[in-house]
C-alpha positions, 0 to 999 in steps of 0.5 A: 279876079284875085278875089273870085281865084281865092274863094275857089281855091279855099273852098277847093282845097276844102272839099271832102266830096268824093267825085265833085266835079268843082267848086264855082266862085264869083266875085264883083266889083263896081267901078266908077271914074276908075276907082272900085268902090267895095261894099259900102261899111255902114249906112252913111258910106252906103249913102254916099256911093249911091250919091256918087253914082247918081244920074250917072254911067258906071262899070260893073265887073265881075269875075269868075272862076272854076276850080276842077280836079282837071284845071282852073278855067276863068272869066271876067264879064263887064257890064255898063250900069246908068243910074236915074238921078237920086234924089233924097227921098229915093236915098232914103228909101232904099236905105231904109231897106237894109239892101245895100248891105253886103253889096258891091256899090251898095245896090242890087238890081235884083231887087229894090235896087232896080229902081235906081237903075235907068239902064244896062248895057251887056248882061245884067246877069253880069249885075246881079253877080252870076254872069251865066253866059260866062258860067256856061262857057267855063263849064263848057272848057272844063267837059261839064256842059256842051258847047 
């Protein structure tokens, strides 16, 4: 939540556009075994969070923040990702594909990184890094959108 509070913040506290009606910021954490694991520096760091979660169940959480002239409205959405097992060739498949770059965990569902993944329990929007349910209610709270 600190992360996605302080992009909001900045970019708010930025604005020079008359009548906007917010600054929406998000923010993603990929947890296993209770330790976030951040956005994988380089390809061997990528490699070895992927290994990590391999064949296994792991947390992603993400949290997002409004910013209106009228208040600050939050919301944490949590998601459980199961990886299929990942054997060196898948590795270095996806690897190759540069897509883990920039990416909580070191994958993105909303690509190739799909093929990693066996299932999810809760709103895979929460995944990719947008959970727009939450989205909705927060616009809701802040009378930009019916609820």
């Amino acid at each position: 939540m600190a992360h996605a509070r302080g992009k909001a913040r900045e970019v708010a506290g930025r604005s020079t556009v008359p009548g906007a009606c917010g600054v929406l910021a998000a923010d993603t954490e990929v947890v296993l075994d209770g330790r976030a694991l951040g956005k994988p520096g380089d390809a061997d760091e990528a490699r070895t969070m992927l290994t990590a979660l391999s064949g296994r169940a792991h947390q992603v959480m993400t949290g997002v923040v409004l910013v209106t002239a009228g208040g600050e409205y939050e919301a944490i959405s949590l998601a459980e990702v199961r990886f299929r097992p990942l054997d060196d060739a898948v590795l270095a498949w996806y690897l190759h594909r540069g897509e883990w770059q920039g990416r909580a965990g070191g994958y993105a569902i909303q690509g190739a990184g799909a093929a990693l993944v066996a299932g999810i329990t809760g709103d895979p929007s929460t995944v990719i890094g947008l959970p727009l349910g939450d989205v909705a209610g927060l616009l809701g709270r802040a009378g930009l959108f019916p609820h």
